[in-house]
N, C-alpha and C positions, 0 to 999 in steps of 0.2 A: 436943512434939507434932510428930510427921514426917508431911508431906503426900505422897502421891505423885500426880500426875497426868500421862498419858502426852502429849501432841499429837501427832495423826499428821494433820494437815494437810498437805498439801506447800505450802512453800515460795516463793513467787512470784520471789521475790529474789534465788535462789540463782543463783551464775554455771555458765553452762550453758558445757560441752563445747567446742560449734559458735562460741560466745565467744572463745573461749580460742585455738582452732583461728585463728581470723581475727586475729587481733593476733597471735597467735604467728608466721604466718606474714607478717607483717610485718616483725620481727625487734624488735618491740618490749618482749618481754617479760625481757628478759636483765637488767632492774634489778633492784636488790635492794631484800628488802622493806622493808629500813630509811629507802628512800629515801621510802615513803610512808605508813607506822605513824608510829601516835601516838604519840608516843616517851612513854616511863615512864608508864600512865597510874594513878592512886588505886588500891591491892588495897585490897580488906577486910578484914578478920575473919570466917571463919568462924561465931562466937558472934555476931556484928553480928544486932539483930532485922530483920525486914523492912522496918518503920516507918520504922526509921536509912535502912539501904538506900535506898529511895524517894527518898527526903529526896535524897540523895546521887547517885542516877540522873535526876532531874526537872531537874538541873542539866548534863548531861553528854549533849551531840553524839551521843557511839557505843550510849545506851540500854543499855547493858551494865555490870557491874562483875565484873573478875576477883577471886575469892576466894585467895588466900594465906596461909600462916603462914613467916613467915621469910623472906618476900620466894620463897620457893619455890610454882609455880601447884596450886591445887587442883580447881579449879574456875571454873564463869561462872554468873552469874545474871543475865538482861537482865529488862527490864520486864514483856516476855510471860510471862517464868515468874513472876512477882508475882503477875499476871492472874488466870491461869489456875488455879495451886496453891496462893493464897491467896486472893485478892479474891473470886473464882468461887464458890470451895467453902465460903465463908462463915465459915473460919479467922479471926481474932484475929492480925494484924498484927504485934502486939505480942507477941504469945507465938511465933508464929514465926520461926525461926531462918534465916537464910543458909545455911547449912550443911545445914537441911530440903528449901531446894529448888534448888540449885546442881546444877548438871548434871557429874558427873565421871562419869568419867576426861574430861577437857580435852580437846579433839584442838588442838594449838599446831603451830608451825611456829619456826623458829629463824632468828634474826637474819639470819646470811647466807644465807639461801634467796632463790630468785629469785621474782619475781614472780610465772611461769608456777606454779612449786612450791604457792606460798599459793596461789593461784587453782584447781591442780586439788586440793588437799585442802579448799577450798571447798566445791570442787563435789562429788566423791569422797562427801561427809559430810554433805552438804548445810546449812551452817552460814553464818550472815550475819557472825560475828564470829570473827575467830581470834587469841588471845593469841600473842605476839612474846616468844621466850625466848632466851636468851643462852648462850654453848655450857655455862655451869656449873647452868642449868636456871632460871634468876633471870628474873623478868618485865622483858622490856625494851620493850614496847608492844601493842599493840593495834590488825592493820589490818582494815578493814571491808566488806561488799558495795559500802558507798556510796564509800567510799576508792577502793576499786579500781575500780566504773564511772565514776566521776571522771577516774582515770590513764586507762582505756581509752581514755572518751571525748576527752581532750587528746592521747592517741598517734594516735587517728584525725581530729584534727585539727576536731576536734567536727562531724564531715560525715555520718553516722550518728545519725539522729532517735533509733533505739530506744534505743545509748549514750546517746544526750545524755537521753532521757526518765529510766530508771537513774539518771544521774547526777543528775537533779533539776536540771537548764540552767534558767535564765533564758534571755530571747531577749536578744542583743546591744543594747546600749544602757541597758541596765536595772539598772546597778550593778552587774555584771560577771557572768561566766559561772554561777556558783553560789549559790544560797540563803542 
């Protein structure tokens, strides 16, 4: 059974332009993304039901799982497309497939790209997750919106309420800067 449902909600989380602009001209953005991807995270299977999936995203920080065959990316399925193009539509979990609602073609970024790079195909695409590939096409991570208003916010030296909000700050004292 192939589900298709579209979302054209925008985005709340995506990193904005005027972002990028202000830490770029910083000189802060010249790291690479490796410095802050989740280095190698779990691909799936394609054939994986959704059930599996769940299972296996309810445990997992970045709400997403990249889909793979042979360690090569094919695809992302995060929680909201579960949501949305199965839980919503009233779909069978269990009869539906990864592969039914994975979002490809991928938009990735590659290991040696710099910070600004992943940040403006972020934003460019408007995407909260973007798969980390290695120059031979092979998944090497997975860095996040919240990854990177995290970095922002510790390049601006967490002095920026709206980054530190982003980033999901705790106030000082409170078991350190992040959730």
């Amino acid at each position: 059974m192939a589900v298709m449902v579209i979302s054209v909600f925008p985005n709340p989380f995506t990193v904005s332009k005027r972002l990028i602009r202000h830490v770029w001209r910083k000189g802060a953005m010249e790291a690479l993304v490796d410095s802050i991807m989740r280095k190698k995270p779990e691909a799936v299977d394609p054939d994986m039901t959704v059930t599996t999936a769940a299972a296996i995203i309810a445990k997992r920080s970045e709400q997403c799982l990249i889909v793979a065959k042979d360690d090569l990316v094919g695809g992302i399925v995060t929680s909201t497309d579960m949501i949305e193009k199965v839980i919503a539509v009233g779909a069978n979990p269990e009869k539906v497939y990864v592969r039914d609602i994975m979002s490809t073609p991928v938009i990735t970024v590659k290991v040696n790209a710099s910070i600004k790079e992943a940040a403006e195909i972020m934003s460019d695409y408007g995407v909260r997750k973007l798969p980390v590939i290695d120059e031979s096409g092979a998944l090497a991570g997975v860095i996040t919106s919240l990854e990177l208003a995290r970095w922002l916010a510790k390049m601006n030296d967490f002095q920026d309420p709206a980054l530190n909000a982003l980033a999901i700050l705790k106030a000082e004292g409170q078991g350190g800067p992040y959730r």
